[in-house]
C-alpha positions in Angstrom: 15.2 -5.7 28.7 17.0 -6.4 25.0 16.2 -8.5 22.2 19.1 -10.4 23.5 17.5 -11.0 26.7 14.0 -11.6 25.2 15.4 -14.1 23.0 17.4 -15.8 26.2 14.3 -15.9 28.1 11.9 -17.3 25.0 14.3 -19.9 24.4 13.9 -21.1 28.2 10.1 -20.5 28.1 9.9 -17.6 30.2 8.3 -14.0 29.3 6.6 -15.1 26.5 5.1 -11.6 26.0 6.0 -8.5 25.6 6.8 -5.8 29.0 3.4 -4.8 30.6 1.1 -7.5 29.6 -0.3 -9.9 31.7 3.2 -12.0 31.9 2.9 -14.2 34.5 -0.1 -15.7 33.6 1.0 -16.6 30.1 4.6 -18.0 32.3 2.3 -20.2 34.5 0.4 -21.5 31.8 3.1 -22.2 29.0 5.1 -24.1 32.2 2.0 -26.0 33.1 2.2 -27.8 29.6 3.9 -31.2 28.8 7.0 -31.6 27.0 5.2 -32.2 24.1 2.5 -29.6 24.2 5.7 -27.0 24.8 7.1 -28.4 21.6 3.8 -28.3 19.6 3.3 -24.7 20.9 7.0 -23.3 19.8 6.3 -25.2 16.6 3.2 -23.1 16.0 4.9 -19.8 16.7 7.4 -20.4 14.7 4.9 -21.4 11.6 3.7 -17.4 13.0 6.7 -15.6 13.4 7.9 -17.5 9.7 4.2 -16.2 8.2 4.8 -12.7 9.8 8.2 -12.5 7.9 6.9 -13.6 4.7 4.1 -10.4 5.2 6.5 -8.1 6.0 8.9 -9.1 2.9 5.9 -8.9 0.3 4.8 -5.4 2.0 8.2 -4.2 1.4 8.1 -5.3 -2.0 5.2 -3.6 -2.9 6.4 -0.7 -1.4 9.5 -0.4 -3.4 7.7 -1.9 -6.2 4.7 1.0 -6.0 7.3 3.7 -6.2 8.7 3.1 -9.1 5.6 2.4 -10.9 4.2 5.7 -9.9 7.5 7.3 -11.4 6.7 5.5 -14.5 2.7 7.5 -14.6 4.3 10.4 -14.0 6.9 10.1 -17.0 4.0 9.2 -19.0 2.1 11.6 -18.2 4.6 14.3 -18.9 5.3 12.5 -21.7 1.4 12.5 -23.1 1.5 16.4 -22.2 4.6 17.4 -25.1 2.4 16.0 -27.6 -0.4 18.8 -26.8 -3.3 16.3 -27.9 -6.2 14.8 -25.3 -5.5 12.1 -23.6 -6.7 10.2 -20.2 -4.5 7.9 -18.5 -5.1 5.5 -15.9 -2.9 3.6 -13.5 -3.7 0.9 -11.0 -0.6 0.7 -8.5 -0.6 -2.4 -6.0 1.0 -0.7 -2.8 2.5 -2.3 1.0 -1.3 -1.2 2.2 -3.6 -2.0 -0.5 -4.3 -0.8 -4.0 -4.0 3.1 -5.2 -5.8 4.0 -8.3 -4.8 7.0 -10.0 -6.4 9.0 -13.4 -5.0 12.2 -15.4 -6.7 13.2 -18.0 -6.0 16.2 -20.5 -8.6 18.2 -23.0 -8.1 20.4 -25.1 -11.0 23.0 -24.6 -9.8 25.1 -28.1 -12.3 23.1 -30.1 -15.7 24.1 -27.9 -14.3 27.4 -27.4 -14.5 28.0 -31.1 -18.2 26.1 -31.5 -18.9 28.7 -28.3 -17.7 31.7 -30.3 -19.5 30.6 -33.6 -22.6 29.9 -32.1 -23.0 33.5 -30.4 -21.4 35.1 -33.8 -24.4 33.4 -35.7 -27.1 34.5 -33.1 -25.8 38.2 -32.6 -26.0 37.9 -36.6 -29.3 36.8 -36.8 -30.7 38.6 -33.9 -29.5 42.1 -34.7 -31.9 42.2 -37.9 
């Protein structure tokens, strides 16, 4: 069956659901409504199908949204690693799924390597005596 067909048969009040689910049940019970409860009940799928849309657009959104803020911390980060000095950077990137948090950071070791090889240059100097 089509989307064209599905949206033939919604519009009569048939196959409300999709192929392989329990379809006539859902048939017998939308036709055993009133007029009015049939109008209530399409009015309330709509609200859902117009909610669903709205969901959908936002995920998108962040989607596209996420990708290029995640270019942006990685141009900053290369940025940050020309200048040869320490940083840390941290990025919180709202995604279609939920939230992705991510940290680089950057030391420069030279300065405890040196301390290191002071410290044993003083005690093989003051040991050796």
């Amino acid at each position: 069956m089509s989307n064209k067909d599905v949206t033939k048969t919604n519009q009569s009040g048939q196959n409300l659901t999709t192929p392989g689910s329990n379809t006539p049940f859902l048939n017998s019970a939308f036709n055993s409504l009133t007029a009015e409860q049939k109008k209530r009940m399409n009015e309330i799928a709509a609200t859902h199908v117009i909610d669903q849309e709205v969901k959908d657009r936002d995920a998108a959104r962040r989607f596209h949204a996420s990708g290029a803020d995640m270019q942006r911390h990685m141009d900053n980060v290369k940025e940050h690693e020309q200048i040869k000095a320490d940083f840390t950077i941290h990025s919180e990137i709202e995604t279609a799924s939920g939230k992705t948090t991510i940290k680089v950071s950057k030391a420069n070791n030279t300065l405890y390597i040196v301390i290191a090889v002071v410290i044993a240059i003083v005690f093989f100097v003051l040991f050796s005596k």
